[in-house]
Structures are given as C-alpha cells and as structure tokens.
ZAMARGU-4260 file (C-alpha; in steps of 0.2 Angstrom, whole numbers, plus 5000, padded with zeros to 4 digits):
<rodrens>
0) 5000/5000/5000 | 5007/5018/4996 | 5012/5028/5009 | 5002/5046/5005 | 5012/5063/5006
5) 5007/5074/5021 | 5021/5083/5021 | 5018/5097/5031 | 5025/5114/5023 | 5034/5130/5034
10) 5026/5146/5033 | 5035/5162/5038 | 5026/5164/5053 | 5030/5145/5061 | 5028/5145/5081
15) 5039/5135/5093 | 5026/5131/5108 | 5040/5124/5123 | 5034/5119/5139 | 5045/5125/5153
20) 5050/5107/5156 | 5057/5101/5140 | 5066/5119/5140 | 5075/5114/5154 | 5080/5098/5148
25) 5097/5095/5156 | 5115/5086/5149 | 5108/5087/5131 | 5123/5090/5119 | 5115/5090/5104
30) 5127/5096/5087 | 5118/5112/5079 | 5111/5101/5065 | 5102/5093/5080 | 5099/5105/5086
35) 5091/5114/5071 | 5080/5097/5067 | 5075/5098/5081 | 5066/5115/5084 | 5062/5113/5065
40) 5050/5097/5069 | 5045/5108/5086 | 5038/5122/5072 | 5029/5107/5062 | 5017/5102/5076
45) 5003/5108/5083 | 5003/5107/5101 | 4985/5105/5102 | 4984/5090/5092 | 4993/5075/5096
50) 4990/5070/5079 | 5004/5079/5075 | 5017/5070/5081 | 5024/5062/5066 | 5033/5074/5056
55) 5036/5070/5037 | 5048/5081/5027 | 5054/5080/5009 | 5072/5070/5009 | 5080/5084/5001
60) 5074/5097/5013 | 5080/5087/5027 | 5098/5086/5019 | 5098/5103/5017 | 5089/5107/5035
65) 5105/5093/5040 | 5119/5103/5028 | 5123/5089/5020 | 5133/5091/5004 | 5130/5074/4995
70) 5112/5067/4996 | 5119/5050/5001 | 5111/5036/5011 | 5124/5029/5023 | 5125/5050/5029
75) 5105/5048/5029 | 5110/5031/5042 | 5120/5038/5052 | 5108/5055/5057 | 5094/5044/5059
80) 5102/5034/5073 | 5111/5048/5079 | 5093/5058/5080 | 5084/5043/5090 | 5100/5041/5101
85) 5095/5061/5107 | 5090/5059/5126 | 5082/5073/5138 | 5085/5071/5158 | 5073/5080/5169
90) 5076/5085/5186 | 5063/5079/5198 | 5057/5089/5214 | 5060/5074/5225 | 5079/5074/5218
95) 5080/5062/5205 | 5079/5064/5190 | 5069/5055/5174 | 5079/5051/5154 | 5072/5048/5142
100) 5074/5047/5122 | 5068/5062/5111 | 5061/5052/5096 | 5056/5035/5093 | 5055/5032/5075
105) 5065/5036/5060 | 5059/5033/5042 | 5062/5035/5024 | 5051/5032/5011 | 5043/5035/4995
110) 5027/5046/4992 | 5012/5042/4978 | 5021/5057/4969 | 5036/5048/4966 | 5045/5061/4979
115) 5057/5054/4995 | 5053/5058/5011 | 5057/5055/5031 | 5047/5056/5044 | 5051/5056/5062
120) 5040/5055/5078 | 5042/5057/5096 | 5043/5047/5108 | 5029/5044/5122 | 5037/5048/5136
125) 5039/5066/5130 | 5020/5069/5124 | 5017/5076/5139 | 5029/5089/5138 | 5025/5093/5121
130) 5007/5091/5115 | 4991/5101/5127 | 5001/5112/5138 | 4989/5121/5151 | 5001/5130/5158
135) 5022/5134/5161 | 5026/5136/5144 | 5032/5148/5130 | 5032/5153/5112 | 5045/5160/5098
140) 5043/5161/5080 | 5055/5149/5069 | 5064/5164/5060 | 5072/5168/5079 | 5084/5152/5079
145) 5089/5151/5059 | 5103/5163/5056 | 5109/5159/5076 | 5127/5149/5071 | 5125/5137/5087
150) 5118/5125/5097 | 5121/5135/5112 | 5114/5151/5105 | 5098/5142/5099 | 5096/5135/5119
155) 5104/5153/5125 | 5087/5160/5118 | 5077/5148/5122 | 5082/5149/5139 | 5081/5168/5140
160) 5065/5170/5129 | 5056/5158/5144 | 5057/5171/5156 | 5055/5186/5144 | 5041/5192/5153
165) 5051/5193/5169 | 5063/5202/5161 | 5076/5196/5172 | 5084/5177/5174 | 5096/5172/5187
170) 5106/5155/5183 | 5117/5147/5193 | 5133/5143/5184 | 5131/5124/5184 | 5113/5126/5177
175) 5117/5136/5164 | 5132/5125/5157 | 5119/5110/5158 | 5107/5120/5149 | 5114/5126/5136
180) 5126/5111/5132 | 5145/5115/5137 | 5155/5100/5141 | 5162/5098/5160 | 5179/5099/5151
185) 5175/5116/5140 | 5178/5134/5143 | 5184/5132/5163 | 5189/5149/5167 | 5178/5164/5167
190) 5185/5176/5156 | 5185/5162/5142 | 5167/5157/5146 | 5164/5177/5144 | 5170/5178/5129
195) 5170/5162/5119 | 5150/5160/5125 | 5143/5173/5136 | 5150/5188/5122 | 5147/5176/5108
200) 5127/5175/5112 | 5126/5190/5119 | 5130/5198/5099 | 5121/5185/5092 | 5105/5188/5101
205) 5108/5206/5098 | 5107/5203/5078 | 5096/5192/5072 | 5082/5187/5087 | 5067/5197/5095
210) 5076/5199/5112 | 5094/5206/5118 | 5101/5203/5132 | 5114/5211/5147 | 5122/5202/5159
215) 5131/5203/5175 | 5138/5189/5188 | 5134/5187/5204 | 5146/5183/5216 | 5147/5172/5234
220) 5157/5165/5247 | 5172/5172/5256 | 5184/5172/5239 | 5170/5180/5229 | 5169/5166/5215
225) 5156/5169/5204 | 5142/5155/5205 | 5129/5163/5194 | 5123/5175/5181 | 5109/5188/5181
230) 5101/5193/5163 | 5093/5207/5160 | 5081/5201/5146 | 5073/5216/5133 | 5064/5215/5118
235) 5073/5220/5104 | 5069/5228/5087 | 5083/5231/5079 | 5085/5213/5073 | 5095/5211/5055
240) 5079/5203/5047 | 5067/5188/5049 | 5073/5172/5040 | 5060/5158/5034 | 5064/5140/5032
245) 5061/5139/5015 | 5074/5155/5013 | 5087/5146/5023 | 5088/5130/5012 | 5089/5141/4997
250) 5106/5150/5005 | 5114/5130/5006 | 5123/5122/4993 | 5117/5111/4977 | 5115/5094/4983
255) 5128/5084/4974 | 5124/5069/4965 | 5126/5061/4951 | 5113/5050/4948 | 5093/5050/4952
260) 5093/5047/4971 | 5081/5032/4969 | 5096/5024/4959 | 5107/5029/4972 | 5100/5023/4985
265) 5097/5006/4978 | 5114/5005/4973 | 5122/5015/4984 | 5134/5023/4971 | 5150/5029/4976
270) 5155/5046/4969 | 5174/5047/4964 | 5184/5054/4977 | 5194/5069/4978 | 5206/5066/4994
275) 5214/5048/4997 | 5209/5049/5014 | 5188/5044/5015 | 5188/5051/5031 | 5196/5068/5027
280) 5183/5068/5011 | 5168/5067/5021 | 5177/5081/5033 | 5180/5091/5020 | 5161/5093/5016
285) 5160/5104/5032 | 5172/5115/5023 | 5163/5117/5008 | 5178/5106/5000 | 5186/5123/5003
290) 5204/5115/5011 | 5219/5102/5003 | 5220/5085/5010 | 5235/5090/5019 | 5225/5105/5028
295) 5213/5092/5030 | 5224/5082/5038 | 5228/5094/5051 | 5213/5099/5054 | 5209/5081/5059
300) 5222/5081/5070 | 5213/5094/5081 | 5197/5084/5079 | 5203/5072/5087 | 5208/5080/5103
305) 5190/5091/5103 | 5180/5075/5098 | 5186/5060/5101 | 5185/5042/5098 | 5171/5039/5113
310) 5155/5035/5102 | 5149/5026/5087 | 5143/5045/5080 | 5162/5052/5082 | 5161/5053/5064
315) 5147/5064/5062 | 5151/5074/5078 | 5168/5079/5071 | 5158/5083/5055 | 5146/5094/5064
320) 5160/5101/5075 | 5168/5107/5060 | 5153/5114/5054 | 5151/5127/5067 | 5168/5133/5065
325) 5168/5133/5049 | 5153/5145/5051 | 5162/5155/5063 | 5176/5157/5049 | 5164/5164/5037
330) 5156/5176/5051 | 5174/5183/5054 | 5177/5185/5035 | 5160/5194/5031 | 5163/5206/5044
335) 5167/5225/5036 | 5174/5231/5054 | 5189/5222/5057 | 5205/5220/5043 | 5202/5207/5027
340) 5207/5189/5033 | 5224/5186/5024 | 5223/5166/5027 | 5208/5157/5028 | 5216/5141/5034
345) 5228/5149/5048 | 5212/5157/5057 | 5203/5140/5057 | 5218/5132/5062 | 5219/5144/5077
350) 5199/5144/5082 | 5203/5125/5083 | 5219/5127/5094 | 5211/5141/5104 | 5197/5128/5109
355) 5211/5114/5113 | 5219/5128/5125 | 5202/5131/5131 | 5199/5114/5136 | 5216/5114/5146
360) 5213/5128/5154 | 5215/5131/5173 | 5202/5125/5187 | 5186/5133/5186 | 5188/5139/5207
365) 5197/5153/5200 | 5184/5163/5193
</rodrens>
C-alpha cells in the first residue's frame, strides 16, 4: 500500500510552543544540525493535536535542514540513529531525575508522487511535555533560531526567551552550562566562558532574534567566586531581518549527486573521490571542499583531541563540529569592521587550537 504525502510545509510565521519542562532539559549536547532538526520538527506540530506528532519532510529538505553536501544514504543512516539516540533528563522535585529518548522512530520512504521523504516521531514519554500544555510554557517564532550559528545560542534564547516576561533570569553557573550544552571539560575559566560564550550569544542575540540581552555575575562565598549569572532580558527591534525556512535552504549548497537518488539509493553509488583519505573527504564537506588533503589532515588532528573516539557518531560529531567553526570562519570573513582575513586556513587552524587551550585551561575555582 502507498504511503500518502502529508508533508507538512513551513510558513514564515512557524511557532515554537515549549513547555517549561522540556526547556530545561538538562546534559543534552546536541550538534547544531540537532539542534536545528529539532526546533524545525517543534515548528511542524501543533501542540493542540497530538495527531501531529509524526513529522514528514521532503528527503531533500531534510539534507539541506542537515547541511549535507551529497544526498547519500549511509550519511542519511547515520543522522537517523544519531537523532533517536538524542535523550532529555529531567530533574525531579524529589531529587531524582527521569531520561528519556527524544524520538522513537525514524523513516524513509517513498510518496504516491514519486518524491522521497522522512518522517520522524516522538517518543511517548515526552507527549506530555510537548502536546496540550495548560500551563508553564512559551512561544517564539522559527525565524528567531535560523541565522543563530550554534547550538548554544539556539538554547541561550530559548532559555532567556522563557522568562521574557520577567525580564530578568538568574542561573546558577552549573545550570546554565547544563542547559545550554557545554561540556564539563569546555571553557573552565571565566574570562573564556565570557567571551567564547557569554560575548558570543550576547551579539548573536543582539542581531538576528526578538530579544537582547545584558548580563552581570553574581558573586558568593568568602573568595567572591562567581556561581551565577543575572540577565537582563529586553525585547529587541533592531534585529537584521526575519529568515523563513524555506529562505534558509535556498542559502545551502546544490545537493551533489550524480545519479537520480532512487538509483542511488538502491545501489548506493559511490562518487569518485577527491582526497585519498575517505575520512578527510567526508570532513571536508563541512568545509565546503574549501581545504587540501593536507590542511585536511591537520585539521583532523585537532578533531581528534576536541571530539574524540568515545562513540559510534564520532564521525558525524567531528563533522558537525567542524561545521560550526567553519561557520564561525565565514562570520569573521564577512565582517566589514575588522581587517580582510589574509589566510583562511591559519584562522581556522587557530579557532581550533584556541578551543584545545580552552579545554586545558585552569580549574574553574578561579573565577
């Protein structure tokens, strides 16, 4: 029996509903393509039907949502089981705590217009948190989390767009890292969580969301370490402009491929490589095939350290890890205030081996 399209289409004005809960899920490090997905399916449901809950998308939107650069179904693999590998952890009142996985099912498949598609659906144990929310929840519009460069920016406004209202937040230090998804080993001293995360949002926020945001910390205990932050949270109008899905996956790249995909993926083609090295190809996508094997090479060799060997998704975590650098690279290029980048490579290079310092850096009881 054919499976019939009901692909649902994003409109400019898309709404994230979030209930409190889910916004506080804790130890949560998804990548940004993660994290993108997932307030991408958020925007797709209707809260007040739990009908909703499977989400279907055309295949070559989702490589685009996922920035792939080859439509190409082991890639397709792996991001499904990394997706329903995704877990929230939610702290109870009596102290313990509840984990659970975010979705339950992952598929791919053919529509009656001859069109691919995936569909994904949550899992039960988070219905409640995400379908018929009386009460203790919030709302933002899609166009709010597109151009942020991040997963910790997207959570950064989501954390701060909850208590908007208030127009004040204060976070312990602990909770904030949790929240927003930096590692225990990441960022240790204060002046580098200042300004490779606090400055970082802070800007981000500033350009291209609804809200702004200052900050100040709050400081304890007879050496004055700091143990929280205060934000001041104001609605901002001076945002660049409003981005819509369907403008976002026009800005990626053309999908690469050679053949039609239903060919490929029956076959599985394998296109002819440019690098020696498989791995150092499939890195170099992140790059936009930008770098030599060699650069490539040592690259990787920072990869390693920041990502390591520790799960069956390293791959695709040192993919998406690039990614975001690689992001961060053509932010710094783009911008008209400071001096013309001479070498492209050499600042890479050093955002990678500025996060490896980072991650030595000294004890947190100093800030």
């Amino acid at each position: 029996m054919a499976i019939k399209n009901k692909s649902q289409k994003i409109s400019e004005n898309n709404w994230i509903v979030k209930s409190n809960t889910l916004n506080e899920i804790r130890n949560n490090y998804m990548t940004s393509s993660q994290q993108r997905f997932f307030i991408i399916y958020q925007s797709k449901i209707n809260p007040n039907d739990i009908k909703s809950r499977k989400v279907e998308i055309e295949l070559e939107d989702y490589v685009r949502i996922m920035q792939f650069k080859q439509l190409n179904k082991t890639r397709i693999e792996e991001t499904a089981r990394s997706l329903l590998r995704l877990t929230a952890t939610f702290k109870e009142p009596d102290g313990g705590f509840t984990c659970c996985q975010l979705f339950k099912i992952f598929k791919l498949f053919k529509g009656t217009n001859d069109k691919w598609y995936v569909s994904i659906d949550c899992h039960d144990e988070i219905l409640p948190y995400m379908f018929e929310l009386k009460k203790y929840f919030f709302k933002y519009q899609l166009w709010n989390a597109l151009r942020l460069n991040s997963g910790n920016q997207v959570r950064m406004y989501e954390i701060l767009k909850q208590c908007e209202h208030a127009g004040v937040r204060e976070i312990s230090i602990n909770d904030l890292r949790e929240f927003i998804g930096i590692g225990k080993d990441e960022y240790l001293r204060w002046d580098n969580f200042k300004a490779r995360v606090l400055d970082v949002c802070q800007q981000a926020l500033s350009e291209h969301t609804d809200i702004k945001f200052t900050y100040e910390p709050i400081k304890r205990g007879k050496g004055g370490k700091i143990v929280a932050i205060k934000f001041n949270i104001q609605k901002n109008n001076n945002y660049i402009d409003q981005l819509t899905l369907g403008e976002l996956l026009e800005m990626q790249p053309e999908i690469e491929q050679e053949e039609p995909y239903e060919v490929q993926y029956k076959l599985e083609q394998v296109k002819e490589m440019r690098f020696e090295n498989e791995n150092l190809e499939f890195l170099s996508e992140a790059c936009n095939g930008e770098f030599t094997e060699e650069q490539m090479d040592i690259i990787k060799s920072f990869l390693v350290k920041l990502v390591p060997f520790d799960s069956k998704t390293y791959q695709t975590d040192q993919y998406d890890y690039l990614l975001s650098k690689y992001k961060e690279l053509n932010y710094r290029a783009k911008r008209q205030d400071l001096a013309p980048l001479k070498n492209r490579f050499a600042y890479l290079k050093s955002l990678l081996e500025i996060e490896i310092k980072n991650m030595g850096a000294e004890d947190e009881t100093k800030w």
